[in-house]
Steps between C-alpha positions, in 0.01 A plus 500: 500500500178662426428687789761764409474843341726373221286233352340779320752757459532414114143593477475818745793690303220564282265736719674793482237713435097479460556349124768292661251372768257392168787302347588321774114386589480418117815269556413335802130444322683361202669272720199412640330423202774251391460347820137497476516289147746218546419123518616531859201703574279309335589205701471720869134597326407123427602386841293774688176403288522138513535480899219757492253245264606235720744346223816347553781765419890408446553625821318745772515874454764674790415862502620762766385846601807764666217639659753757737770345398521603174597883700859252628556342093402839356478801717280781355779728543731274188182606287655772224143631374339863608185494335252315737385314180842370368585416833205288582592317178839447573438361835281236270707413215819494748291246753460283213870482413615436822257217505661330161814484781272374801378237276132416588249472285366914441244510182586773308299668279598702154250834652459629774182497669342816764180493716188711375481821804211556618350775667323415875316768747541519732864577434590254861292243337333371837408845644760478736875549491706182536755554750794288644749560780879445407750367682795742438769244345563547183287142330353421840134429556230712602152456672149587408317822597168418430262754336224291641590547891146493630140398365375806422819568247319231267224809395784653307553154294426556184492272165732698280379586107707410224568622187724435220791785434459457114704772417788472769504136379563622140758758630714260668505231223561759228846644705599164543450354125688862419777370740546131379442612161447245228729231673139351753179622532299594826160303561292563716240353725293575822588090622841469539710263645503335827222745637333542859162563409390229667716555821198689671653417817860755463300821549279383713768439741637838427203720587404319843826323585571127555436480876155698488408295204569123637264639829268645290404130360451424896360792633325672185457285205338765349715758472711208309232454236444862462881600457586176282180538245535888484860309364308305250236778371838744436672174327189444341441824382816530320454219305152666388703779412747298290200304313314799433782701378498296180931527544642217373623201785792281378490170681786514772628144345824604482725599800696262747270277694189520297646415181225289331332381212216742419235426746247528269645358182181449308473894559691722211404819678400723589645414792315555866559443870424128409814458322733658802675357790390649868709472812363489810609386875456490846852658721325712744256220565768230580423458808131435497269209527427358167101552568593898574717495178216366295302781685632832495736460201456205264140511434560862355788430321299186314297832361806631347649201382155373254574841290823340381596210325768349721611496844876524695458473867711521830819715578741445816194404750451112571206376348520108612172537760315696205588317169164322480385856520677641217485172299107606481597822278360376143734651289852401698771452291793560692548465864805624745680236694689764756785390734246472748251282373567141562587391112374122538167626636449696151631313235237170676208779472628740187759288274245367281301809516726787410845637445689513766727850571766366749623808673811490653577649914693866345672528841680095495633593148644888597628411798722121460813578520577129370222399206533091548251496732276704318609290143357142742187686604422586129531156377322335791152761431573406110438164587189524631335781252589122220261498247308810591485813301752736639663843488752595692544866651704748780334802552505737811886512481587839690837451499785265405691564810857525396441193235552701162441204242223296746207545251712328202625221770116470578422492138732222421421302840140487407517402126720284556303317797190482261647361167 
């Protein structure tokens, strides 16, 4: 089963010491690598790009995130390294072989790829310190404390000045490529990834709090548009500061859910923010009116989104009363079908516009105690995403509750509903 301590016990006999700890990163890179270069891969690779270009792949990609969960499969404390370096590694390479068991379709690379660090003043990016109220219980929820509690607080907003860490960048990469040795190389890039860059919305929410922020758009539009483009300018400004650094940007073509032909293929580099994927979505304004939506958060992210070359939109909020909305974004590529958004509404408007990511509810696959249910609902929603480009993902999973091997019994329920 590979949720236990001794699917890797072969492999952890070998960090014994510090040099031991190198060895066994070098060996579970080595095993990545192999991974990483069989026909197998190649084939998980193909099907990613071709529902991406709109082509018709042998089957849909099924790709899963443990989110939480992955503390349940793997808890931090069965990790063997010391060094904060080999352990962040291990936690990597391990994740990947567990998910050769779990049986979705994971790319996996042959290097392994880190963020460029930046440096940002001030050092609480916004001028104020983010701040949240917990709820005691150990993975329970907490509330917002806003920094923003009354209008005057918004004269300590600040846009927040970014700089590329050039030679903490270099420091990090260089320990790392010591680490792995000759057996992958590092790369790095300052777009990586499924990013939020565009998700101007997440901290906007955490500096004046969700119910101060929906009445704001009642009561004060404009402290709205001040807090959400002071969002933009800092967002903004750090993608000055990438462009001007001259560092090099990889395009983020390669990681699960934006796994794509180049965007730009005419393009042989060097590469720029026209060549990358961003991500960008709406949670915290769910519950809005699609004309406030357009308003006080998609209007600004539009800004964002023309620096780069393609677009992923949507997370867990229901987008059915806004999809003509985000259908107007130029460059959308991908857009997220949640388990709240009514499914035959967007494949009518978006099917023969863009790929679809089908997301599946994390909570109806964690918690069934019996999975037939759950194996008719998947094949009834594969039946109506026919003919459309698809993808088909579980994220958000913050727990398996109880059910040890759910995430390969979702793997194998989903692939087998769309082949």
């Amino acid at each position: 089963m590979y949720y236990c301590k001794a699917f890797f016990d072969d492999l952890d006999r070998l960090a014994l010491d510090p040099a031991g700890e190198v060895a066994l990163i070098r060996e579970l890179a080595r095993r990545t690598v192999e991974i990483a270069r069989t026909g197998k891969m190649a084939r998980i690779k193909q099907r990613w790009r071709d529902v991406l270009a709109m082509r018709k792949p042998d089957r849909p990609p099924v790709w899963c995130h443990g989110n939480a969960s992955w503390n349940e499969i793997m808890p931090p404390e069965e990790l063997v390294c010391s060094d904060p370096l080999c352990r962040e590694l291990e936690e990597h390479f391990k994740r990947i072989l567990v998910k050769q068991v779990i049986g979705d379709d994971t790319p996996v690379n042959d290097y392994y790829m880190i963020n460029t660090l930046f440096a940002v003043t001030p050092e609480n990016v916004w001028g104020l310190d983010i701040r949240h109220e917990a709820s005691g219980v150990e993975g329970g929820a907490w509330r917002y404390q806003p920094a923003l509690a009354t209008p005057g607080d918004f004269d300590k907003l600040v846009v927040p000045a970014y700089r590329v860490d050039a030679a903490a960048t270099a420091e990090r990469r260089e320990r790392l490529q010591e680490i792995l040795g000759d057996t992958m190389p590092v790369r790095v890039s300052p777009i990586t990834g499924y990013n939020s860059i565009g998700t101007i919305c997440s901290p906007a929410a955490h500096l004046r709090g969700m119910e101060l922020m929906m009445m704001d758009m009642i009561d004060a539009p404009e402290l709205t548009h001040r807090l959400i483009d002071t969002i933009l300018q800092g967002e903004m400004d750090r993608l000055d500061a990438i462009e001007l650094s001259g560092v090099e940007i990889l395009p983020n073509t390669d990681t699960p859910m934006l796994l794509s032909d180049p965007i730009r293929p005419e393009n042989p580099g060097p590469f720029s923010l026209q060549d990358c994927w961003i991500h960008g979505n709406s949670q915290e304004f769910d519950m809005v009116s699609p004309a406030m939506f357009e308003e006080f958060l998609l209007n600004y992210q539009k800004t964002l989104f023309a620096r780069f070359g393609a677009v992923c939109y949507g997370c867990c909020e229901n987008l059915t009363r806004k999809l003509d909305a985000v259908l107007s974004i130029p460059n959308l590529r991908l857009l997220i079908c949640s388990a709240w958004t009514d499914m035959p509404t967007l494949v009518e408007k978006a099917g023969e516009r863009c790929c679809i990511m089908w997301r599946h509810k994390a909570s109806e696959v964690a918690c069934a105690d019996d999975i037939r249910p759950l194996a008719r609902q998947i094949r009834e929603q594969a039946q109506i995403l026919e003919g459309c480009s698809y993808q088909v993902v579980l994220r958000e999973m913050q727990t398996l509750m109880g059910h040890m091997n759910r995430l390969r019994e979702w793997a194998q329920l989903s692939i087998e509903a769309v082949s």
